[in-house]
C-alpha positions as CSV (number, residue, x, y, z in Angstrom):
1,X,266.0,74.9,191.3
2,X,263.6,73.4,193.7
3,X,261.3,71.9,191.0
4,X,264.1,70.2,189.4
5,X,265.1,68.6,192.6
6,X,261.2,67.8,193.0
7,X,260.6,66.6,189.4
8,X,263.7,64.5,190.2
9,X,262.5,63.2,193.6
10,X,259.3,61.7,191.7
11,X,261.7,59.5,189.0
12,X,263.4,58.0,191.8
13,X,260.7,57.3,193.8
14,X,258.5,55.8,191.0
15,X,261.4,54.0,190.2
16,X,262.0,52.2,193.5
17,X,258.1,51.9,193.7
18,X,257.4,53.8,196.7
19,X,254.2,54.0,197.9
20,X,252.7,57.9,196.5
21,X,251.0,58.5,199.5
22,X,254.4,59.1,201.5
23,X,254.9,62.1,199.0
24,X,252.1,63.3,198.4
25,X,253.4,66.8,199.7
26,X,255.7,67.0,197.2
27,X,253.0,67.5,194.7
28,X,252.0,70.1,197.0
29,X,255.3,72.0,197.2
30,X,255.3,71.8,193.4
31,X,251.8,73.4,192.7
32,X,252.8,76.1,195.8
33,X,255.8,77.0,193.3
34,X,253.8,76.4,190.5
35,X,251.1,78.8,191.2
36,X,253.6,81.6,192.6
37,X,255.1,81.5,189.3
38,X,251.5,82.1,188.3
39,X,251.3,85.6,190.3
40,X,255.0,86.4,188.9
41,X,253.4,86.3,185.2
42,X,250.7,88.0,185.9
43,X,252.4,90.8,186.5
44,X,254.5,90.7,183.5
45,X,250.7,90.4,181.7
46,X,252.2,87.1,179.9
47,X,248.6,85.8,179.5
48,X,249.9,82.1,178.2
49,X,252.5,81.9,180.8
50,X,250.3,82.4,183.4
51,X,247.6,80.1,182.5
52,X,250.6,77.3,181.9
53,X,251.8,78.0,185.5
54,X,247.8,77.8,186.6
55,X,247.3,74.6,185.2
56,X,250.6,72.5,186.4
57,X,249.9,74.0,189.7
58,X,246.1,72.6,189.8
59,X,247.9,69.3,188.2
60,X,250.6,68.9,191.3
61,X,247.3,69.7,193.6
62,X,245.2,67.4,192.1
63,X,248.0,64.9,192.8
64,X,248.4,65.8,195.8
65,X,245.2,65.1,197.1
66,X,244.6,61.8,195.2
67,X,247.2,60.4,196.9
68,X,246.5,61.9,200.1
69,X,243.0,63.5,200.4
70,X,243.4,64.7,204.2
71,X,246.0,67.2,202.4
72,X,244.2,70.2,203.3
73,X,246.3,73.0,202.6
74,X,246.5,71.1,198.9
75,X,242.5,71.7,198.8
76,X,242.4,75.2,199.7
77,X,245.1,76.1,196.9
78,X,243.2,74.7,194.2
79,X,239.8,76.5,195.9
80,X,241.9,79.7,195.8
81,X,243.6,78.8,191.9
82,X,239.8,78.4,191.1
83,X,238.7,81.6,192.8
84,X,241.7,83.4,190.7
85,X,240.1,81.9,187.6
86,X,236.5,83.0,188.5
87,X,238.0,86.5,189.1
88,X,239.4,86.3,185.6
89,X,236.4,85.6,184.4
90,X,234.5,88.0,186.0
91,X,236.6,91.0,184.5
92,X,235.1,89.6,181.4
93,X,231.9,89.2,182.5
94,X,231.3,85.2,182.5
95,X,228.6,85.2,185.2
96,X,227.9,81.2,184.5
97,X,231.4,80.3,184.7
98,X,232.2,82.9,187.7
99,X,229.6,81.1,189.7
100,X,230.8,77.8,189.0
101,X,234.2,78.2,189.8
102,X,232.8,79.6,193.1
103,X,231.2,76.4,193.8
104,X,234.4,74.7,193.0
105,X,235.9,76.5,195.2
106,X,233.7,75.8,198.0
107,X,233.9,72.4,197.2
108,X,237.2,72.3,197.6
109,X,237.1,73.9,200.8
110,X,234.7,71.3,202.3
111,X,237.2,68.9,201.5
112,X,240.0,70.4,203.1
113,X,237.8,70.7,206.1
114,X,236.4,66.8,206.0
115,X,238.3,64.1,206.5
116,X,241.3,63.9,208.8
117,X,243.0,67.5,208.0
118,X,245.0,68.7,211.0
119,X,245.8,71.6,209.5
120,X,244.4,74.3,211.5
121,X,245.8,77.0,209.1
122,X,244.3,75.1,206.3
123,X,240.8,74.7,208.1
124,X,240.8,78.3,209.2
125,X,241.5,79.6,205.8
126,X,238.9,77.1,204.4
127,X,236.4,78.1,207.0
128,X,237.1,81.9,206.1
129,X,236.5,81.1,202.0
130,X,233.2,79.5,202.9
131,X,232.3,82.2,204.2
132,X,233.4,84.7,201.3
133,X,232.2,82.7,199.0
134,X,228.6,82.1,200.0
135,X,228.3,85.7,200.2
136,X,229.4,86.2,196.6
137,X,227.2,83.5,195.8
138,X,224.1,85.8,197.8
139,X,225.2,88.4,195.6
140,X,224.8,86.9,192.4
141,X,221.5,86.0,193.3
């Protein structure tokens, strides 16, 4: 499927030595597949499936922005992959670790808001998790 065509992309590109930066979405698209495949196995309760899908998809998004940091909607996936974790963790009561991926999160979201992000989706979204998460943050307090 698509992430074949992706993964395949990425050989011939590193092969003809093309400069990362002009793909840098393409890490994106992958960790946006990535991560829905996350949702799909949590449904199916798959514990170990869904934590593999988790962690390529924060992998593609960490490429993503390396290559291009002004990616912001690649930011404001891994500040809502992170806020999925912290949720996680807070079913099992983790109060630490829930408020540091919240502060992950939010750091994430400045990024996608710094920079040169164009995005006005991404910024709004970002803007909006901000927000949500400095109020969980009050409320751990």
């Amino acid at each position: 499927g698509a992430l074949d065509a992706y993964q395949h992309f990425l050989k011939v590109a590193h092969a003809h030595d093309v400069d990362p930066m002009l793909y840098a979405e393409v890490h994106a698209n992958m960790g946006a597949i990535y991560a829905m495949q996350g949702k799909e196995d949590r449904n199916s309760h798959n514990l170990e499936l869904r934590l593999r899908a988790r962690s390529k998809a924060k992998e593609a998004f960490m490429e993503a922005v390396k290559y291009r940091p002004s990616l912001g909607n690649a930011w404001v996936n891994l500040a809502l992959l992170v806020l999925a974790e912290g949720k996680e963790l807070g079913e099992s009561s983790e109060q630490s670790k829930v408020k540091e991926s919240l502060q992950d999160a939010r750091r994430y979201c400045i990024r996608a808001l710094g920079m040169d992000n164009d995005d006005e989706r991404s910024r709004a979204l970002a803007t909006q998790l901000i927000l949500d998460i400095d109020k969980m943050l009050k409320q751990m307090l």
